[in-house]
C-alpha positions as CSV (number, residue, x, y, z in Angstrom):
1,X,38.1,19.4,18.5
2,X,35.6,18.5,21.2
3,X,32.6,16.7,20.2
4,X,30.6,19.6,21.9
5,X,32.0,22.1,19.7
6,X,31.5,20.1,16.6
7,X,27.8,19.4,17.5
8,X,27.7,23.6,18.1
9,X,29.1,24.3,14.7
10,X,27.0,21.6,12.6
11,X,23.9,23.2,14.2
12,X,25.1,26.9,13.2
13,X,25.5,25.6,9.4
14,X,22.3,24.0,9.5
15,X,20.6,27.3,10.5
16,X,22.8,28.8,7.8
17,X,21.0,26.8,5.6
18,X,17.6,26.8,6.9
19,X,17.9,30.9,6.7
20,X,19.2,31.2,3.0
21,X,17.2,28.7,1.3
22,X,14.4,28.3,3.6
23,X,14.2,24.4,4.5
24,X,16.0,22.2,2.0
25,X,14.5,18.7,2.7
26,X,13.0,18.1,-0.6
27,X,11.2,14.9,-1.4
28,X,11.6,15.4,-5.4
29,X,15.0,13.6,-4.9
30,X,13.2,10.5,-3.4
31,X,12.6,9.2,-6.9
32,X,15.9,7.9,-7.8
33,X,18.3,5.2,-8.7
34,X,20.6,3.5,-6.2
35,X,24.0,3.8,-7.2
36,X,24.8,0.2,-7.3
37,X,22.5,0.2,-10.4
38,X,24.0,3.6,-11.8
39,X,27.9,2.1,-11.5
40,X,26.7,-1.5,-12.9
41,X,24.7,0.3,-16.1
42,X,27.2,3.2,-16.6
43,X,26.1,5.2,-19.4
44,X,28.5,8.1,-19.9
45,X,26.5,11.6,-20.1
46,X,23.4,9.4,-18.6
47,X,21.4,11.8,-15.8
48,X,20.7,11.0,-12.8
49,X,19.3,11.3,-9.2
50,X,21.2,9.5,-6.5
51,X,20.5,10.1,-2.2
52,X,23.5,8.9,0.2
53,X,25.7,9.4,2.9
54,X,28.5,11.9,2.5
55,X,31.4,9.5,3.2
56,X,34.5,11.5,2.5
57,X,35.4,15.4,1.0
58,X,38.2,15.8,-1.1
59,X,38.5,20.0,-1.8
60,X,40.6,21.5,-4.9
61,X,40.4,25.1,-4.9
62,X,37.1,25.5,-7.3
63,X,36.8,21.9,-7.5
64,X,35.4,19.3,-5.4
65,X,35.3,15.3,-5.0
66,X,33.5,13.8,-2.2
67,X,31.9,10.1,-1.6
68,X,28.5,9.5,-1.6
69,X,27.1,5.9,-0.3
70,X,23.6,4.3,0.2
71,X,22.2,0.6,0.8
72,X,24.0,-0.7,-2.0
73,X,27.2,0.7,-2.8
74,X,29.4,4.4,-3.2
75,X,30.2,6.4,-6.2
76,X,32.6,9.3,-6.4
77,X,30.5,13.1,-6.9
78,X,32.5,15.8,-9.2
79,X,31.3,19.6,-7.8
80,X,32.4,22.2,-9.8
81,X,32.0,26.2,-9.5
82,X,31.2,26.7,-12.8
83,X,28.5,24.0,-13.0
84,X,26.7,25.1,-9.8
85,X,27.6,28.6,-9.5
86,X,29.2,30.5,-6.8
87,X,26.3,30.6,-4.4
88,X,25.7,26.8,-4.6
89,X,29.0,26.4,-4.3
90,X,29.9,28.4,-1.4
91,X,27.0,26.3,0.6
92,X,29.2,23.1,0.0
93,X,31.4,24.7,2.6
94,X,27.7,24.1,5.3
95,X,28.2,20.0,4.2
96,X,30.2,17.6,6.1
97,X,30.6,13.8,6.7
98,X,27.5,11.8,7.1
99,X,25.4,14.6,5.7
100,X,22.5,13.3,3.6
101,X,22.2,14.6,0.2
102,X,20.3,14.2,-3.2
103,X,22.1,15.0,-6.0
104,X,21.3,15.7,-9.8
105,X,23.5,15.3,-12.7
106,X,25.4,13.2,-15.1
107,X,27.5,10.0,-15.8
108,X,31.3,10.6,-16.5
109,X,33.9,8.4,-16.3
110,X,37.1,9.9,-14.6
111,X,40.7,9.5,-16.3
112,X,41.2,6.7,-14.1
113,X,37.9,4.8,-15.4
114,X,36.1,5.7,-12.0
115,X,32.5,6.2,-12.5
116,X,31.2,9.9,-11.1
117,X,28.2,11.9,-10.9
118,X,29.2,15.4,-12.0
119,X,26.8,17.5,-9.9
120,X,24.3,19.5,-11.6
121,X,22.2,20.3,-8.4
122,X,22.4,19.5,-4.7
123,X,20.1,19.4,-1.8
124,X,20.3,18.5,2.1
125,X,18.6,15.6,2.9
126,X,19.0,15.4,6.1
127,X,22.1,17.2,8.5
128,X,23.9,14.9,10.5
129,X,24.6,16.9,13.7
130,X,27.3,14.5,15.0
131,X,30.4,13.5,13.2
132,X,31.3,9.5,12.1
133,X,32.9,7.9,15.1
134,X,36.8,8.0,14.6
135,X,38.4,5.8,11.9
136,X,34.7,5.0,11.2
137,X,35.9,2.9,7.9
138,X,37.0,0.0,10.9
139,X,34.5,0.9,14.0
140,X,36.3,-1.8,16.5
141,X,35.3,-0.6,20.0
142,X,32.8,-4.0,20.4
143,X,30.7,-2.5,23.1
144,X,30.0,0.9,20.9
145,X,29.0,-1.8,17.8
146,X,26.4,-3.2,19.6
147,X,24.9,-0.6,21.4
148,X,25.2,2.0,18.3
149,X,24.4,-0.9,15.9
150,X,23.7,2.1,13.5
151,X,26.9,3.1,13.3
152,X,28.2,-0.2,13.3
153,X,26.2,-0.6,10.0
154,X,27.3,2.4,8.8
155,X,31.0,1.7,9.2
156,X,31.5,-1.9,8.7
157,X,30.9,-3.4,5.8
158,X,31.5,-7.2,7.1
159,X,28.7,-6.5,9.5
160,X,26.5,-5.3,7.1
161,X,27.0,-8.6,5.5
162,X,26.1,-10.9,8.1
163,X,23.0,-9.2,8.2
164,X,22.0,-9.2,4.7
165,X,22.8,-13.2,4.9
166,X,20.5,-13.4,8.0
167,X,17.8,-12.4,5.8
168,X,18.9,-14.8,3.2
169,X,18.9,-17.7,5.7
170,X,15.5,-17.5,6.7
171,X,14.0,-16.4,2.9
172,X,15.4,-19.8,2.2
173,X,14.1,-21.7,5.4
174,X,10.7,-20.6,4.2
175,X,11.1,-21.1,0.6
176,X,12.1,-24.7,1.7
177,X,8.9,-25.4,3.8
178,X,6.4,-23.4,1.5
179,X,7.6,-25.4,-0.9
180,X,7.4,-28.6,0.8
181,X,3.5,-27.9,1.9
182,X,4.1,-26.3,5.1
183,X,2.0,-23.9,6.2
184,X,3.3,-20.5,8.3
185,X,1.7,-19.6,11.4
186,X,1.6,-17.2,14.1
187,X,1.1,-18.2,17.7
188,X,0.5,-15.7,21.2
189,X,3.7,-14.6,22.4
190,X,1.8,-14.2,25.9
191,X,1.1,-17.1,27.8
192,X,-1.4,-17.9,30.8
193,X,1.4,-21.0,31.7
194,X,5.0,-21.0,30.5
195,X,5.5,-23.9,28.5
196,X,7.2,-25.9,25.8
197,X,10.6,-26.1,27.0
198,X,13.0,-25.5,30.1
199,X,13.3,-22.4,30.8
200,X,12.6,-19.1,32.7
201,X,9.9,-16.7,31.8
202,X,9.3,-13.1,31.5
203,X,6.5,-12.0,33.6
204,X,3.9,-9.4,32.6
205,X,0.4,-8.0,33.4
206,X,-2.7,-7.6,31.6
207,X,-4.4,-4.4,33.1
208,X,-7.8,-4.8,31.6
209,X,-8.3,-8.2,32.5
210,X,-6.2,-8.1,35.6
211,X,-4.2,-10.9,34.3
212,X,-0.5,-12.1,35.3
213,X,0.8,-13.5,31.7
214,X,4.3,-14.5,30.7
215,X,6.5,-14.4,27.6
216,X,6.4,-17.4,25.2
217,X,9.9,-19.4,26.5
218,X,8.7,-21.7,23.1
219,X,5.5,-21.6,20.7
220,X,5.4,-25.8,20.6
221,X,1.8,-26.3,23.0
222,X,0.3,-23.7,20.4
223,X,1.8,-25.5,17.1
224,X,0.4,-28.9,18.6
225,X,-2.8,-27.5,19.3
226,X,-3.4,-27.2,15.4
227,X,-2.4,-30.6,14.6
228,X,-5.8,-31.3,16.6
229,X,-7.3,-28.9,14.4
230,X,-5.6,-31.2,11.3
231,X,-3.2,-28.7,10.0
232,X,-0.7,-31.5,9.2
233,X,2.4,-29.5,8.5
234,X,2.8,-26.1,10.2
235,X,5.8,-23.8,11.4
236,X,6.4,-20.5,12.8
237,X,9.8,-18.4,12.9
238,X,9.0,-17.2,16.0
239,X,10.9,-14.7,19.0
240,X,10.7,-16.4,21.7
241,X,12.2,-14.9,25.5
242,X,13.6,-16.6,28.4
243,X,15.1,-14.8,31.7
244,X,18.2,-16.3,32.0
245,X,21.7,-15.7,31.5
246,X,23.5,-13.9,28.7
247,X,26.6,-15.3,27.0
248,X,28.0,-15.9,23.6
249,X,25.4,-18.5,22.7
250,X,22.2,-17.1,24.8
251,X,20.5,-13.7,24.4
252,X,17.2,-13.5,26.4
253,X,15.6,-12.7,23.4
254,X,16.2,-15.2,20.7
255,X,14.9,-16.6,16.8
256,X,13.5,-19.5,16.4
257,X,12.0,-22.2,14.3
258,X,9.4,-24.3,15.0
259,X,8.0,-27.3,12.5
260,X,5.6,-29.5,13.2
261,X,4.3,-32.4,10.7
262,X,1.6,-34.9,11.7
263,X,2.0,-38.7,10.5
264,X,6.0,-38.4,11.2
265,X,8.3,-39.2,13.9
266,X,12.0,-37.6,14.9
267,X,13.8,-39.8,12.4
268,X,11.6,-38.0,9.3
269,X,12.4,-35.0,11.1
270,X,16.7,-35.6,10.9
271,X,15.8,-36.1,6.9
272,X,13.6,-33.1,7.5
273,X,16.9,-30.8,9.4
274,X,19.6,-32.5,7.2
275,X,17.7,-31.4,3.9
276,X,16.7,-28.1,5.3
277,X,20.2,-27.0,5.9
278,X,21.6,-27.9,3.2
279,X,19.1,-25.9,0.8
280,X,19.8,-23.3,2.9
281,X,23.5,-23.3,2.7
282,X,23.6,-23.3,-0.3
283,X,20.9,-20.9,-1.3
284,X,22.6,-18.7,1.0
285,X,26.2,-19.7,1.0
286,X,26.0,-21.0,-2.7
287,X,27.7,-23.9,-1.0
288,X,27.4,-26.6,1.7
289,X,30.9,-26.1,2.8
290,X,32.3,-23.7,5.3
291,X,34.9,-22.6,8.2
292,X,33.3,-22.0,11.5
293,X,35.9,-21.0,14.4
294,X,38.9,-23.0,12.4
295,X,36.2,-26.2,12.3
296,X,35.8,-27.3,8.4
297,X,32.5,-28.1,8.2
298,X,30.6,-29.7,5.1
299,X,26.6,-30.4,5.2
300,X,26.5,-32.3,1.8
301,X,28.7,-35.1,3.7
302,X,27.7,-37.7,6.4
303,X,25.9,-36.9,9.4
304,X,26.7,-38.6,12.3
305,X,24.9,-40.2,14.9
306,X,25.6,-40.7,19.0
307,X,24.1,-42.1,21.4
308,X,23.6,-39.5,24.6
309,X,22.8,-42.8,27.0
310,X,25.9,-44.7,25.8
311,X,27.9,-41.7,26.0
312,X,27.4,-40.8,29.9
313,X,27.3,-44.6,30.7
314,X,30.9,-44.9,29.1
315,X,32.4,-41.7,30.8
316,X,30.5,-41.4,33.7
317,X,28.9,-44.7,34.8
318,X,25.3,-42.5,34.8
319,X,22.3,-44.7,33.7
320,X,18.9,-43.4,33.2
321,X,17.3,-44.6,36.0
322,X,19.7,-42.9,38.1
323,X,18.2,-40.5,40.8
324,X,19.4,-37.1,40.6
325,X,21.8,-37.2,43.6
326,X,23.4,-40.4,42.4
327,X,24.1,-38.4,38.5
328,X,25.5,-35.5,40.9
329,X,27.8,-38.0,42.3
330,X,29.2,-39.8,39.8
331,X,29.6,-36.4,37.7
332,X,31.9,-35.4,41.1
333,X,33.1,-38.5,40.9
334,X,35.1,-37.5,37.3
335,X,35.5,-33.8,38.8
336,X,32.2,-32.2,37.3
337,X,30.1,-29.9,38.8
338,X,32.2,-29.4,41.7
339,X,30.6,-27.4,44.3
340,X,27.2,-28.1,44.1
341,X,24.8,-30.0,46.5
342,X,21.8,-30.0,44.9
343,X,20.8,-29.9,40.9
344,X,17.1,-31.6,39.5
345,X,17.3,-33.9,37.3
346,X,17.1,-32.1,34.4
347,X,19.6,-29.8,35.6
348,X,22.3,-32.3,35.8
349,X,21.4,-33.3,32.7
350,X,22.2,-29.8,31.4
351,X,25.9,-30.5,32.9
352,X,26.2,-33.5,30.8
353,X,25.1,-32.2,27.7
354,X,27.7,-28.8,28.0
355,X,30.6,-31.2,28.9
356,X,29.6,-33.4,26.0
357,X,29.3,-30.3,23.4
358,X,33.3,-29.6,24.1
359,X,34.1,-32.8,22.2
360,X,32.2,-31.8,19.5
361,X,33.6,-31.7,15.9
362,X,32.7,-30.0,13.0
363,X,30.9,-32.8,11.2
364,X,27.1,-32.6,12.0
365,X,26.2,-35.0,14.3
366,X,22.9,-36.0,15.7
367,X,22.9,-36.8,19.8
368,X,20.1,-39.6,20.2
369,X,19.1,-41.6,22.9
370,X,18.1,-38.8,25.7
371,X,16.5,-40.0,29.1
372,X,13.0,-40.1,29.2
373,X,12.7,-37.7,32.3
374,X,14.6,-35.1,30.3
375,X,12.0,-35.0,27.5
376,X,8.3,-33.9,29.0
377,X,7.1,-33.9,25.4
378,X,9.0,-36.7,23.6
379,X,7.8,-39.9,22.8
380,X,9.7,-43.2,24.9
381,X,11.4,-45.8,22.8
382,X,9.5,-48.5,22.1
383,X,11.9,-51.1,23.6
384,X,12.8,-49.2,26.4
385,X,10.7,-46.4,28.2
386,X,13.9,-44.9,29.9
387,X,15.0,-43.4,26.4
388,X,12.8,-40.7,24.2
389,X,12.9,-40.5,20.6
390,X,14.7,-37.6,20.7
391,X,17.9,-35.9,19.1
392,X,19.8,-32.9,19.4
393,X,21.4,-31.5,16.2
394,X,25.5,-30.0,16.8
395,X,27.9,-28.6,13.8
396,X,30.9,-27.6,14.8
397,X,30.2,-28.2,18.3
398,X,27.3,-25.6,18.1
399,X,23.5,-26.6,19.7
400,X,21.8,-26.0,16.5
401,X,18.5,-28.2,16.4
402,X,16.3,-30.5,18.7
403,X,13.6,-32.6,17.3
404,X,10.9,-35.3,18.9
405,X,8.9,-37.8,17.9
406,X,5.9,-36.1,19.9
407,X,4.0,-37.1,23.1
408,X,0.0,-37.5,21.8
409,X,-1.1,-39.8,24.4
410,X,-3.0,-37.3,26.9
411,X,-3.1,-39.5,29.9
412,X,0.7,-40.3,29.6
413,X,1.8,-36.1,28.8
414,X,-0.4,-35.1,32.5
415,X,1.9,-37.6,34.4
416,X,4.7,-36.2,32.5
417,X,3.8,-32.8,33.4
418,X,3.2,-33.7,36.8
419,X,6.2,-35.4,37.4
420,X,8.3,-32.1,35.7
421,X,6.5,-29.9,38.3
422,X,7.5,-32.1,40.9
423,X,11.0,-31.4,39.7
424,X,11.4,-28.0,39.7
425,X,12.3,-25.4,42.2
426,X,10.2,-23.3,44.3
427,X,11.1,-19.9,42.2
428,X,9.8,-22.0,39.0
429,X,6.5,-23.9,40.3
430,X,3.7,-23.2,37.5
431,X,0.4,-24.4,37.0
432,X,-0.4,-27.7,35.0
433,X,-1.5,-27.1,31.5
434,X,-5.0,-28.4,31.4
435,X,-5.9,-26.4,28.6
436,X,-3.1,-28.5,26.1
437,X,-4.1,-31.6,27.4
438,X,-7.5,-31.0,27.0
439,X,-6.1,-30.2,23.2
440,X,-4.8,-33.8,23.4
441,X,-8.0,-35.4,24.7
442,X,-9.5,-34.7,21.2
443,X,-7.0,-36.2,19.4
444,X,-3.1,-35.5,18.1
445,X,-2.7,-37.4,15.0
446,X,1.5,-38.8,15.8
447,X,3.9,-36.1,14.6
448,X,7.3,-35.0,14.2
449,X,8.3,-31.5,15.5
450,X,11.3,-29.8,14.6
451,X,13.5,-26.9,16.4
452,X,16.4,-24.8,14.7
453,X,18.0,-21.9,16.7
454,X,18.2,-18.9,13.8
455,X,20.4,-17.0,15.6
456,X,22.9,-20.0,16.3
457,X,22.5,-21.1,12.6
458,X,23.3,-17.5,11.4
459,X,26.5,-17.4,13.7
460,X,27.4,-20.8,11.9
461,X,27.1,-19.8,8.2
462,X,28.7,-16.5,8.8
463,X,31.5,-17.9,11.3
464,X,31.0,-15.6,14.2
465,X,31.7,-16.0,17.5
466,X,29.4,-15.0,19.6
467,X,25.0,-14.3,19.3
468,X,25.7,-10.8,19.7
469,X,27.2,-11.0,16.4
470,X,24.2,-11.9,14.5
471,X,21.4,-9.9,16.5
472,X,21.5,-6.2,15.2
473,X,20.3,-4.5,19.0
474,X,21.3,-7.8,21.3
475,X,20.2,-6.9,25.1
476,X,22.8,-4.7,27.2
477,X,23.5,-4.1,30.4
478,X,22.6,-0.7,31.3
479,X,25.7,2.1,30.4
């Protein structure tokens, strides 16, 4: 049957309905038990009031058994003539898959031990005036999932799961901090200057003010403009948006977490990551070891630790005081980046990085040692100004983390900025942040600050493959 034709003859049963029992959305029901909690206290000849999802209809003459499901679980329903009489009865023939009911009655337990409700009264809920999609028990069609996340939900129970541990993740991220002192924030999500990270904005307008504004690519100036204010230990879970491209690890809209403590420096903050991950592993996973993509991964074991500037010095002869062009050619040289004529310095440094992250194995490793000209906002080494304190967190060759011993000297972050501005390309010019570095010209106490992708974290825990996978309405290209 044509999906037109179904729609047509749901909407005559609804009016059916409507006409002999005048509307039947009755809120009475909405004081219930979920059925999760009927099943797991089964009390035989208990009553009850349960609301779910028709599921499936299994018709026996004068006898019916159908599947009811909500949020938590399913339970079978027992509908009888002589229990609801023929009238009520005869409207169970206006019900059909993914109809939401309430139902009243009691607790029986079936000659095969299978807890049912047998139906004392009924009531739609809610008519659902198009069918489940096809073999809806194993929805597989992966553009439908995402844009009909709904019915994604509805039909896979795996999915479902990887959402409910989302939520467990970051319960446990803040548990971790609260407990730790940390105090959660929120920060504008409009910006007068783009800032905090590489990246390209959003651009919006302000009509009362008249005022060009752009989403937040990160919330980092904001979060170091309260150390000034001597909030010592801060973080945000924050959505932050940048308009780039989409692929298995980007969405232009994206999760993440921002910490930020003052008196510490990026080697407290790998303690900070290391510990952070584990307590949520395992108050998520109930363990620290896991499978992502076929890479065995355990958080309780060693972390590692490379050097980024040793790295490209030993497969590609690029030092940090390289100019751009000469990083382009050597990265030819080894048959990288073929093609191009032109990439800043920061943008070659992007190349490095995603050839590097192929090597990657499952063990958690910490990439040190960045260039200075990649890191606007990092502190240098003390022994050498080419190199940042600065690391970059990977498990199982996933970007997970980034963490710097942050720039407070005012002076030293305007020539950085200057020089970044110097940089970029035309399409990207921006103004200079006065506004944080008059922040910094009252005084930064030294700090630590601390990013964790959620999104890539979640994809990690759960083992899927691609962002899409743990955002429930990921960004689409038009149908």
């Amino acid at each position: 049957m044509e999906i037109k034709e179904i729609i047509k003859q749901r909407k005559e049963k609804l009016a059916g309905l409507k006409a002999k029992n005048g509307t039947e959305y009755d809120n009475s029901y909405f004081s219930r038990v979920n059925i999760t909690e009927a099943v797991h206290n089964f009390q035989e000849g208990r009553k009850v009031v349960l609301c779910g999802r028709i599921m499936a209809q299994r018709g026996h003459g004068k006898v019916s058994f159908w599947d009811l499901k909500d949020a938590t679980g399913k339970i079978q329903l027992y509908l009888k003539e002589d229990i609801l009489g023929k009238d009520r009865f005869s409207a169970l023939e206006d019900l059909d898959i993914a109809d939401i009911i309430g139902v009243k009655g009691e607790l029986f337990q079936t000659h095969t031990a299978e807890p049912t409700v047998k139906v004392e009264e009924f009531v739609l809920l809610s008519k659902a005036l198009r069918p489940l999609p096809e073999k809806w028990h194993g929805l597989k069609d992966v553009e439908l999932r995402y844009r009909q996340r709904y019915l994604d939900l509805m039909a896979n129970e795996e999915v479902k799961q990887v959402f409910l541990l989302r939520t467990k993740i970051i319960q446990a991220i803040r548990k971790f901090l609260d407990e730790r002192g940390f105090l959660e924030v929120e920060t504008p999500m409009m910006h007068n200057i783009p800032g905090g990270a590489a990246g390209r904005p959003f651009s919006t307008h302000h009509n009362e003010y008249d005022l060009d504004l752009y989403l937040r690519i990160a919330p980092e100036l904001y979060l170091k403009r309260l150390l000034v204010a001597n909030l010592d230990k801060v973080y945000e879970i924050n959505r932050s948006f940048r308009n780039e491209g989409v692929s298995t690890k980007h969405n232009p809209e994206f999760t993440m977490l921002e910490v930020y403590s003052a008196y510490a420096d990026y080697e407290d903050m790998m303690r900070l990551a290391r510990d952070l991950l584990i307590f949520a592993a395992r108050e998520a996973l109930g363990e620290t070891n896991f499978i992502y993509q076929g890479k065995t991964v355990d958080l309780a074991l060693d972390w590692q630790k490379y050097s980024f500037a040793k790295i490209v010095k030993e497969k590609f002869d690029i030092a940090p005081d390289d100019s751009a062009e000469v990083m382009l050619k050597k990265l030819q040289s080894k048959g990288q980046a073929l093609g191009l004529k032109r990439l800043s310095r920061s943008q070659v440094a992007k190349v490095i990085e995603e050839i590097l992250e192929q090597g990657m194995t499952g063990n958690p490793t910490f990439v040190t040692d960045y260039f200075t000209h990649m890191c606007p906002l990092a502190k240098t080494k003390k022994d050498n100004p080419l190199i940042s304190e600065r690391f970059e967190l990977y498990i199982a060759g996933l970007e997970i983390g980034n963490a710097y011993s942050e720039l407070n000297d005012p002076l030293e972050q305007e020539k950085r900025f200057q020089e970044e501005l110097e940089d970029l390309d035309k399409e990207e010019k921006k103004a200079l942040d006065k506004d944080y570095i008059l922040a910094l010209e009252h005084g930064m106490p030294p700090a630590g600050g601390l990013g964790i992708g959620i999104d890539r974290l979640v994809m990690l825990f759960t083992d899927q493959p691609s962002i899409r996978d743990v955002i429930l309405f990921p960004l689409l290209r038009p149908q």
